[in-house]
N, C-alpha and C positions, 0 to 999 in steps of 0.2 A: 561392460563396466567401464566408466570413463577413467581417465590419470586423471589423477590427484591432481587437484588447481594449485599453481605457484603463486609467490610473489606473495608482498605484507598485504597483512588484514585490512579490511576498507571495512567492518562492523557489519554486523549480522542483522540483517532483517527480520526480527523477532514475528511478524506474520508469519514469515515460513515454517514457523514453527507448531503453528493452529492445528494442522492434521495430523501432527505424531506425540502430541502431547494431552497432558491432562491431569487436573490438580488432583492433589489426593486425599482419598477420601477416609474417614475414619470407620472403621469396622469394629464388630463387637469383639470381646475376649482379649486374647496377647493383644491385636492390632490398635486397641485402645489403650495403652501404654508403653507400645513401640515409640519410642520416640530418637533412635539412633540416627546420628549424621555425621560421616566418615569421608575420608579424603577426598578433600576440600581439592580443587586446582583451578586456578585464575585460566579465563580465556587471554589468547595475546594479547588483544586489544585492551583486557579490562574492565570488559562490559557486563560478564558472566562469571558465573563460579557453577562450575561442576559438580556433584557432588554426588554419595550414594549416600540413601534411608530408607529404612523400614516402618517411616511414616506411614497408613494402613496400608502395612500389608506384612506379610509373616516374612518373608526377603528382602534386602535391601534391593534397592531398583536405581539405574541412571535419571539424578533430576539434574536440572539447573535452574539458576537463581539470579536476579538483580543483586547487583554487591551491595544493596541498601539491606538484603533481607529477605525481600518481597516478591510475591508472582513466583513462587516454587513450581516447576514443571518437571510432569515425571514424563520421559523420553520413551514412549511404546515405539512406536512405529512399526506395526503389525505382530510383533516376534513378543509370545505371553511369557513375560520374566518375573513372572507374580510369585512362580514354583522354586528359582532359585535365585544366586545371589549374582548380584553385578559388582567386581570391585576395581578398584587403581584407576579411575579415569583419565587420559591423559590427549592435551590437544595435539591437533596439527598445525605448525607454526601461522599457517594461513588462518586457522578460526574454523575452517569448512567445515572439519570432521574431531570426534571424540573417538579415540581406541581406549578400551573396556578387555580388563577379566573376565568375562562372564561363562556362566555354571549352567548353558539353559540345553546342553548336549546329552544325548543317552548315556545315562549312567550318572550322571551331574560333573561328569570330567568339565575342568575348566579349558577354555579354547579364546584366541585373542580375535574379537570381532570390533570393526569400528564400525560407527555411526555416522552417516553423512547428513549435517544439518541441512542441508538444503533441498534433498529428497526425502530423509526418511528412514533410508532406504540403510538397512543391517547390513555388511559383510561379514562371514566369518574368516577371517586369515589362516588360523592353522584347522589339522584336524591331526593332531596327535594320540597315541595310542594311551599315553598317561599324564594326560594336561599340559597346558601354558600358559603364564599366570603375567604379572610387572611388569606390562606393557607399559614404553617409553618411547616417547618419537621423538627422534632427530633432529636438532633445533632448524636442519634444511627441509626437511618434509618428506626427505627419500627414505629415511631407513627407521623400521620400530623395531626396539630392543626390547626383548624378554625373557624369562626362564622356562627353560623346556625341561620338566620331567621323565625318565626313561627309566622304570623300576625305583631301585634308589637313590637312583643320582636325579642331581638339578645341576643344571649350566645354562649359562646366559645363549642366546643364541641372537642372528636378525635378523631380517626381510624384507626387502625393499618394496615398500609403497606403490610404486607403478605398475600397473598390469603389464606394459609392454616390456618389463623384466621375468616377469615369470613363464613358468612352461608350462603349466596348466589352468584351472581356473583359481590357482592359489599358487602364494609366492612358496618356493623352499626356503626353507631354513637353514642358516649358516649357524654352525656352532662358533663360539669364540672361544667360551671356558674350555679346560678339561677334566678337570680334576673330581668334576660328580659333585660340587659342593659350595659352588656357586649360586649368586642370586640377586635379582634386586638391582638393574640397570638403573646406571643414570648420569647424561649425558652434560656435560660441559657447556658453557653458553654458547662456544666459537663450533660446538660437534667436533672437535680435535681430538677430542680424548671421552671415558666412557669408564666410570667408577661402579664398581660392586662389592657386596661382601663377601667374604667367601671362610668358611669354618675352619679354625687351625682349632687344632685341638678341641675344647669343649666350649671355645665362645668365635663370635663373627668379629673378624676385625675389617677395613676397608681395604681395597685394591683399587686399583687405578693402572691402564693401560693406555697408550696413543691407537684412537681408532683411522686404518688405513683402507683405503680401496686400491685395487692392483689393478693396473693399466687393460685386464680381462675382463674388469668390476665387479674381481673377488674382494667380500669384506674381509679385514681381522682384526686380530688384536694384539699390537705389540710391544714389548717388555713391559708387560706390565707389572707394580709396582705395590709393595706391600705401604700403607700410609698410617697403619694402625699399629700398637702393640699392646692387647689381652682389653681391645675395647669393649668388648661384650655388646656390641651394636643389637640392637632390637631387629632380629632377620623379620620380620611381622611388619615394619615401620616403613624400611626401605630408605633411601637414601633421596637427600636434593641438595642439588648443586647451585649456589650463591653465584651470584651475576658478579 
């Protein structure tokens, strides 16, 4: 598996895109009045938007889009995601790659896999016991942020991007949250800091923490910060951070 390429976007070669995609098509029954299309996210550059629909097919799937509208492409690239859902699309500041919720694991548990535009080619990053979902990359390229499920609890967790950080053929995961009731990462423009919601009582309000790395290149999260009082944030919505 290669590291993740650095450095700003230089725009996507929309060729490379011919072997892992393909417009969609319309089918009989549900599939002909599927017409859902869900979180939307700009590539860096501007050139793309992300998105997931259940345009034909009974799941939503990873497409992308000209910002005019135009040339919808749904993103296979071998791995049949026809059976379940793809959701949260989210870049790597480079353009390279797209990281995805996707549901396409035994049992339909959710698992955070990203797609590299330039091969194709699916990774899956976690493989946890009870999903992880609100994949959010790092406005550097090093680190995606998400929520890991463990029974009943959810807490944000991360994992750095590079294979030459990890110890096997996938990264660990770093917890940040503790509290089992957390969710919904999302990072600051400078990566300095890393907002979520988290449940007081019976509604979500936001938190906000300074994210740090330690001289070892352990991540955390520190004093973080309550910004909300009884917002009732949409935990379904998730959060985004203004430039």
């Amino acid at each position: 598996m290669s590291t993740p390429a650095q450095g700003p976007a230089t725009g996507l070669d929309l060729s490379a895109l011919d072997a892992i995609t393909d417009v969609p098509g319309v089918l009989d029954g549900y599939n002909t009045l599927a017409l859902w299309a869900n979180f939307p996210a700009w590539s860096p550059d501007g050139d793309l938007i992300a998105f997931t629909s259940d345009v034909g097919t009974e799941y939503p799937s990873l497409r992308v889009m000209d910002p005019n509208g135009e040339d919808p492409r749904k993103m296979g690239g071998g791995i049949d995601f026809s059976q379940q859902t793809v959701e949260r699309p989210s870049w790597a500041p480079d353009g390279s790659r797209i990281a995805v919720a996707a549901y396409v694991t035994a049992g339909a548990i959710g698992q955070i896999w990203t797609l590299n535009l330039d091969t194709g080619r699916w990774t899956e990053l976690t493989d946890t016991k009870d999903g992880a979902y609100d994949p959010a990359w790092s406005p550097d390229g090093q680190w995606i942020a998400f929520t890991m499920r463990q029974g009943v609890n959810h807490d944000v967790y991360v994992i750095p991007t590079a294979p030459s950080l990890w110890e096997a053929d996938q990264p660990t995961p770093v917890k940040l949250t503790n509290n089992g009731l957390s969710r919904a990462p999302a990072w600051s423009p400078d990566g300095s800091k890393l907002a979520y919601i988290n449940l007081q009582g019976t509604q979500f309000d936001i938190f906000a923490g300074a994210f740090e790395v330690s001289a070892a290149g352990k991540p955390s999260l520190v004093s973080p910060v309550r910004l909300t009082e009884n917002a009732n944030v949409d935990a379904a919505s998730g959060l985004s951070w203004g430039p």
